[in-house]
C-alpha positions in Angstrom: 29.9 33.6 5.5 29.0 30.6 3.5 25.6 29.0 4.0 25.8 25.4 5.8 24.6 22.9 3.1 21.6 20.5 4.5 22.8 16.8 4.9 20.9 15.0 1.8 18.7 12.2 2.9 20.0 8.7 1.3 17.3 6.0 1.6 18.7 2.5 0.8 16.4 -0.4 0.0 18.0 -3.4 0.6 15.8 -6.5 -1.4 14.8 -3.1 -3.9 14.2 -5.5 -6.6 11.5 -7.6 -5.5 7.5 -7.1 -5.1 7.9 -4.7 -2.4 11.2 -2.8 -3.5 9.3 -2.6 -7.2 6.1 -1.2 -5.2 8.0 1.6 -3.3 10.3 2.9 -6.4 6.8 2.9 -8.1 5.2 5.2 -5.5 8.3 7.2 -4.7 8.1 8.1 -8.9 4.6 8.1 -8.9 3.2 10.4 -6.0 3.1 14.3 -6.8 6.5 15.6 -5.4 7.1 16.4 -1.7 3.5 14.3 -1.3 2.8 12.5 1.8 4.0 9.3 -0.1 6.1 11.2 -2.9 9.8 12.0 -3.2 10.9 14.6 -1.5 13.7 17.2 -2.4 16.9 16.5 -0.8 15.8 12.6 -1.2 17.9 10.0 -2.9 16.7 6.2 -3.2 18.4 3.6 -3.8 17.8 0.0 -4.6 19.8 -3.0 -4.4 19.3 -6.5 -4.9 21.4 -9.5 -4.8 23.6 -8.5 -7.4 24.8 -5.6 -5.5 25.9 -7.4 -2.9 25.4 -10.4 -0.6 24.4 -9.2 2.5 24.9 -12.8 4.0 28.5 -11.4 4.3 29.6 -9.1 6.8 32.2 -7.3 4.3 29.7 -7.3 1.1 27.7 -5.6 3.5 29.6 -2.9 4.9 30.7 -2.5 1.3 27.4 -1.4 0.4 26.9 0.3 3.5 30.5 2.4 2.5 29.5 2.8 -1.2 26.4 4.6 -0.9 26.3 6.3 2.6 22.7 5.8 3.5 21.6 8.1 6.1 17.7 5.9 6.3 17.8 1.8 5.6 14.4 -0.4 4.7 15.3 -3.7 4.6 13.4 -5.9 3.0 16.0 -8.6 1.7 16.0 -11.9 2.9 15.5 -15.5 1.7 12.1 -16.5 1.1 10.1 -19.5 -0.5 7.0 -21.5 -0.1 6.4 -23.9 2.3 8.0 -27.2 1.1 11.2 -25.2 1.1 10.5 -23.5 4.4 9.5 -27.2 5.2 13.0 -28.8 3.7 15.4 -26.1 4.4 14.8 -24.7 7.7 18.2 -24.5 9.2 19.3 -22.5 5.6 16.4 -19.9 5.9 16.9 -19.9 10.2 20.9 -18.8 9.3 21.2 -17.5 6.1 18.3 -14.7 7.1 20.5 -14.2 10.7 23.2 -13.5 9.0 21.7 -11.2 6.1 19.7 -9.3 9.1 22.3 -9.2 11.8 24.8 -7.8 9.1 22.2 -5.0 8.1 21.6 -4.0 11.2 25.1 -3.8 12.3 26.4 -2.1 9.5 23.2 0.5 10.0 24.6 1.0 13.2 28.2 1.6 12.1 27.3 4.2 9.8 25.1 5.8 11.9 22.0 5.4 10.0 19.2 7.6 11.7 16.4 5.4 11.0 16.1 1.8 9.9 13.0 0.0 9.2 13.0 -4.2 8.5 10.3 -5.8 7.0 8.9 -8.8 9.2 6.3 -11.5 8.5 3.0 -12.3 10.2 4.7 -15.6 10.1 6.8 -15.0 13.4 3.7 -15.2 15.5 2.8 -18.1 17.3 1.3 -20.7 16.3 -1.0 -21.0 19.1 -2.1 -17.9 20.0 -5.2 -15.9 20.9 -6.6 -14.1 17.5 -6.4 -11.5 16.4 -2.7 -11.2 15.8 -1.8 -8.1 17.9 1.7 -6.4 17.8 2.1 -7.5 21.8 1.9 -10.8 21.2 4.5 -12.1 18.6 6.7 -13.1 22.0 4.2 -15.3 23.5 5.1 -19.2 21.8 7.0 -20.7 19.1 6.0 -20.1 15.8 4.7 -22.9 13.7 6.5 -25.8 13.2 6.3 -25.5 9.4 8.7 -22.5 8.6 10.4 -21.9 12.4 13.7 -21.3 10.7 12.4 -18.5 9.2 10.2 -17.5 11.9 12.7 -17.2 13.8 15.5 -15.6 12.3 12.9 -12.7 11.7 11.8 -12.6 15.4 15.4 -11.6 16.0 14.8 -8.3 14.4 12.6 -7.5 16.9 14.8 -8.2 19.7 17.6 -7.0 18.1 16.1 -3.3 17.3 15.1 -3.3 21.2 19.0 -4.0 22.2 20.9 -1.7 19.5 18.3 1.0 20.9 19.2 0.1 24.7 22.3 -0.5 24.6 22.9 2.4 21.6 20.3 4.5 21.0 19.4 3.7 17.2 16.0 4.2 16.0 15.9 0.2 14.7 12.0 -1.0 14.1 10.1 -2.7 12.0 6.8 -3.3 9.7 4.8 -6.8 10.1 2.9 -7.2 6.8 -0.1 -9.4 6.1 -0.3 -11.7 2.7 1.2 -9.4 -0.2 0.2 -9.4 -4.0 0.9 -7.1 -7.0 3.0 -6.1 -9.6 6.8 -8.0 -9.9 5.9 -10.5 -7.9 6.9 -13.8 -7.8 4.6 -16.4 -10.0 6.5 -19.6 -10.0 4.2 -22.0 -9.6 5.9 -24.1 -7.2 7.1 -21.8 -4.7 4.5 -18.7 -4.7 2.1 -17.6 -2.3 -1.6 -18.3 -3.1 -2.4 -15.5 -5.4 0.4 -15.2 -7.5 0.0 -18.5 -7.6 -3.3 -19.4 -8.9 -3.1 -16.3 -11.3 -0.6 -18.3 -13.6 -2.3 -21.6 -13.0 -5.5 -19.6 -14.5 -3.3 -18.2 -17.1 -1.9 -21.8 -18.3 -5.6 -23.0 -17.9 -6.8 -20.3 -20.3 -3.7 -20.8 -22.3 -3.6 -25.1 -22.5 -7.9 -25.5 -22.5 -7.6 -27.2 -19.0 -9.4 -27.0 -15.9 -8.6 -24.4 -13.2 -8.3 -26.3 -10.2 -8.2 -24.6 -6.9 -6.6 -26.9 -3.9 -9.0 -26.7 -0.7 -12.3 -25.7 -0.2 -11.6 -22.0 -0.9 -13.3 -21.2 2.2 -10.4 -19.9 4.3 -10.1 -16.3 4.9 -7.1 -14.0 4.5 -6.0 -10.7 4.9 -4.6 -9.3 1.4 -2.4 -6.2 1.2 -1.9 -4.7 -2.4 2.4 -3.8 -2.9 1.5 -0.5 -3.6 -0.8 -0.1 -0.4 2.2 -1.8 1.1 4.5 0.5 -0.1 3.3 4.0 1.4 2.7 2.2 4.5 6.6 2.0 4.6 7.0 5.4 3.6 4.7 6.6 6.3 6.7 4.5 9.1 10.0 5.5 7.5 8.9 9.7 8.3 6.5 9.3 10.7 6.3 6.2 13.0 9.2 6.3 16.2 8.5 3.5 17.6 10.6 0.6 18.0 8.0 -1.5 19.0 6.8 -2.9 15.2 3.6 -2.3 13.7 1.1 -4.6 11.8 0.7 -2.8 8.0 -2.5 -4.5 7.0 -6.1 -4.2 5.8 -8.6 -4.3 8.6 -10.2 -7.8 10.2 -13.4 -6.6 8.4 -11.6 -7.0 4.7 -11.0 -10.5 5.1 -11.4 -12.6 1.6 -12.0 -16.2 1.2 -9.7 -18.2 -0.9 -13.1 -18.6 -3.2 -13.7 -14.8 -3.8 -9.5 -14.4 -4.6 -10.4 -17.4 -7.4 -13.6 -16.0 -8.3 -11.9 -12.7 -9.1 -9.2 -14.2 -10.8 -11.0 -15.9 -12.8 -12.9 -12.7 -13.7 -9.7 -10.7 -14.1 -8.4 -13.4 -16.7 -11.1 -14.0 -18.7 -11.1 -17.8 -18.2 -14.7 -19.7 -19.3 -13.3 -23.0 -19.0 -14.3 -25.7 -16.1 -13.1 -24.2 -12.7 -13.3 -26.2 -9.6 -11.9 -26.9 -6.5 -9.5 -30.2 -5.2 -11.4 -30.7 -1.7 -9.3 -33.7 -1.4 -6.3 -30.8 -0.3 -5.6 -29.7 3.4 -7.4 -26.2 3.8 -5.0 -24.9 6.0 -5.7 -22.7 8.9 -9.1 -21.4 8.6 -8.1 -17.5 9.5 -5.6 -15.9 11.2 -6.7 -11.7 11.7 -4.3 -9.6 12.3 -5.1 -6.3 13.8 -4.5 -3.2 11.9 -6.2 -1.3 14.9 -2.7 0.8 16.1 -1.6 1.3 12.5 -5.4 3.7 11.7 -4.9 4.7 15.2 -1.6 6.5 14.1 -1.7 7.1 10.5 -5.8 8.3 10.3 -7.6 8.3 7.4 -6.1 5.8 4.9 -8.0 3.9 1.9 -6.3 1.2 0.6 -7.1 -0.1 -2.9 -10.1 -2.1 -3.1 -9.4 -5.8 -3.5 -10.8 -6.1 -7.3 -9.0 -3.4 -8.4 -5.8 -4.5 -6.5 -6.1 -7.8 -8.6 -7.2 -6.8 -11.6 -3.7 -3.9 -12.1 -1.8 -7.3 -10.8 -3.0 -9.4 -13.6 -2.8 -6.8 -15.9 0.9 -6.3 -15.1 1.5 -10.5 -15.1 -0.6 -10.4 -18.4 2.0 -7.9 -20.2 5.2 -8.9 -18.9 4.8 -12.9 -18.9 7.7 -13.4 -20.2 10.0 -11.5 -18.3 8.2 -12.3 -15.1 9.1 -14.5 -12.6 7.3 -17.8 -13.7 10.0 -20.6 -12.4 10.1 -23.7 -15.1 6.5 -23.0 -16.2 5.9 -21.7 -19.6 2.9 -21.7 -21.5 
């Protein structure tokens, strides 16, 4: 009698090109085989981007969903950008990340997909809300008026995984990440979060002999997670968190790091001697806003993440020997 074959396990990464995408294909190929964190026999990964497909429509979608059979989904795709264009564009990033979510999940469901995972932001909590961020509340108010479109339009992950589960039985959930940095992330200097951010605007001071100018006080506080910290925390909860209920993936409260020290360290990791100050005449921001890692440790026991120097220092490395094939917007030196 012939032996049954095992069902190969097909992981597709939607948004596999970006700083997360990058981060997992590096751990996947990284890690010792059949690791905790490593490729497994019987695994295949794939990773798509936006030339694969635009997941905004429904039959580009199922498309990809047809070509490559995955039997496991993280989805990290969506449309992202800073705040002016959360600020300016809100009804674009409230429909265009509906319909690039709802068309995921849907097509994860048609092809019975045994697990999906989709990557949220700690942006969906609400704006008013008793700290630390805790997984129970991200219901509990509107999100901030600043970027409610996207806010939003990730929220509806969460109730979305709930109802395909109810109403279906899929095993839908998601990851809530803090502030992410590392390698292949995105530098442009007008749209980037705050440390790929001031990285290049140390870089071009370095580079042009002008002063590195931090805006604020630097004394706000803010969880960092390293991509590649990132990345095995979304391994883990792919093959070994069943919850539907989402999880923060974060550092702990207690490795919180002032906008200072991420400019100090930068500045360190650079090698920049020039003048370095900060604009005090710029809005701060909101002081802190901990998030919890608390169930996370609870579940997945005993993990170190990278320590923060070390974290930066590979990122600027990276930034440093790819410049110019990194993504840097208008801005060259």
């Amino acid at each position: 009698m012939a032996q049954a074959t095992q069902q190969k396990t097909v992981i597709l990464v939607t948004g596999g090109h970006g700083l997360v995408g990058s981060a997992i294909k590096h751990v996947i190929e990284s890690e010792p085989a059949n690791s905790r964190f490593g490729k497994r026999t019987g695994e295949e990964w794939i990773f798509v981007g936006s030339r694969d497909g635009d997941l905004r429509d429904q039959a580009d979608t199922k498309k990809l969903f047809e070509k490559y059979k995955p039997t496991h989904v993280i989805h990290l795709a969506a449309l992202v950008g800073g705040l002016f264009k959360n600020m300016k564009y809100k009804l674009t990033f409230l429909r265009d990340n509906i319909l690039i979510n709802d068309n995921v999940l849907h097509a994860s469901y048609e092809a019975k997909v045994t697990k999906l995972i989709s990557c949220l932001s700690t942006c969906v909590f609400p704006d008013k809300v008793e700290l630390p961020l805790e997984e129970s509340k991200i219901h509990l108010g509107p999100p901030h008026e600043s970027n409610f479109g996207y806010a939003h339009a990730k929220r509806m992950v969460d109730v979305s995984n709930h109802a395909y589960h109810e109403e279906f039985g899929c095993n839908f959930t998601s990851g809530i990440p803090t502030n992410i940095f590392g390698p292949h992330d995105n530098f442009d200097l007008e749209d980037s979060h705050v440390i790929p951010g001031l990285i290049h605007k140390c870089y071009l001071a370095k580079k042009n002999g002008t002063p590195f100018v931090v805006s604020g006080t630097g004394k706000p506080l803010r969880q960092f997670i390293y991509s590649y910290d990132l990345a095995k925390l979304f391994i883990w909860q792919l093959r070994e968190y069943n919850d539907i209920d989402p999880i923060i993936l974060s550092v702990g409260e207690d490795q919180e790091v002032s906008i200072k020290e991420v400019a100090d360290a930068i500045v360190k990791a650079i090698g920049f001697t020039g003048e370095y100050k900060f604009d005090t005449s710029r809005a701060d921001g909101q002081f802190r806003k901990p998030a919890s890692n608390a169930k996370l440790l609870k579940l997945i026991g005993g993990y170190e993440f990278v320590p923060f120097q070390k974290a930066l220092d590979e990122t600027v490395q990276w930034f440093l020997s790819n410049y110019a094939n990194a993504r840097t917007g208008s801005v060259k030196a």
